[in-house]
N, C-alpha and C positions, 0 to 999 in steps of 0.2 A: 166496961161495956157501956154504964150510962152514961160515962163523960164522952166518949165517941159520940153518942147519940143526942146529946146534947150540944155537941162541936156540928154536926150534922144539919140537924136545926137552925143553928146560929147560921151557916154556911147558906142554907136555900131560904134564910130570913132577906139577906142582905144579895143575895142572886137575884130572888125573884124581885126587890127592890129596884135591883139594877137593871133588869131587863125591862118592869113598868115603865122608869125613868126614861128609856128609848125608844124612839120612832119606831113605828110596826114598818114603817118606812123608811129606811137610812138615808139622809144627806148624801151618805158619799162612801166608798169603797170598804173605807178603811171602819166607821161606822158600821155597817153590814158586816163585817167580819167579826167585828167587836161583840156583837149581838150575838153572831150565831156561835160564837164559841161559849159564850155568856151562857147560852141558853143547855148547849152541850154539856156544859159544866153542870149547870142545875139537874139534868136528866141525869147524869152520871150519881152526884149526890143523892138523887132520891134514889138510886140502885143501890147504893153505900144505904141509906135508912132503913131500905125494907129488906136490906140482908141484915141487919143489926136489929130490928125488931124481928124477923126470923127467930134470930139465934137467941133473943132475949125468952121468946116462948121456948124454945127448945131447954133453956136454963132453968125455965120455971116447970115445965113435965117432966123434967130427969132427964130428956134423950139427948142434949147435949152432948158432941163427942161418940154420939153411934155415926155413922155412912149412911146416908140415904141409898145409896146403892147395893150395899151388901150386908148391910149392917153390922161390921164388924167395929171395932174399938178405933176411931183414930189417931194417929200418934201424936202425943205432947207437942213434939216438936214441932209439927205441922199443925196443930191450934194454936202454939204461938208466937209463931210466924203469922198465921192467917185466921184470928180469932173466928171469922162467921163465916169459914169454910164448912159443907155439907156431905162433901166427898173424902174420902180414903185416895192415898196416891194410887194406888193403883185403879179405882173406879174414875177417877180422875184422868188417869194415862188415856184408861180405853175411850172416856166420854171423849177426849181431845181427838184421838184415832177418828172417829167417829163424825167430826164435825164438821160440814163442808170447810175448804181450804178456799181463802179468796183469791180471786182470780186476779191478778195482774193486766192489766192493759198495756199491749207493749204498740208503740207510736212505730209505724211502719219507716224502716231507713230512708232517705233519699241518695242515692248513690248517681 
């Protein structure tokens, strides 16, 4: 879990470099695109960090491996696969049940 979170680091060291190093203004299309994925990348990482320092507390109080939802045991095999999951699959299922579904935009035909 340290070397993730050390990988983690390394990773929004050299983002946010890259994003400093760019125009708040892009030249040109392709620039602007560059930026804003850059930048999405970085947000993403830091949701990667603060679920790894999460789980790093939860290793250090023991609760590591209970369900925030039900607090039942969860399975090995689903810590690792997904080491700084919080959820049991089945509290899981339901929270997904539960979560708005995005809406699609469908482009009206021209016939």
């Amino acid at each position: 879990m340290n070397q993730l979170r050390r990988f983690r680091l390394q990773q929004l060291t050299e983002l946010d470099a890259e994003i400093d190093g760019t125009a708040v203004v892009p030249a040109n299309a392709g620039d602007a695109a560059r930026r804003e994925v850059t930048i999405k990348l970085a947000l993403a990482a830091r949701h990667a960090l603060s679920d790894i320092d999460e789980t790093l507390a939860l290793l250090a109080t023991g609760k590591y491996g209970r369900c925030r939802g039900c607090d039942a045991e969860i399975s090995i095999q689903l810590l690792q696969s997904i080491p700084t999951t919080r959820w049991c699959l089945n509290c899981r299922q339901q929270l997904n049940r539960q979560e708005p579904q995005p809406q699609v935009q469908r482009v009206a035909s021209r016939a």
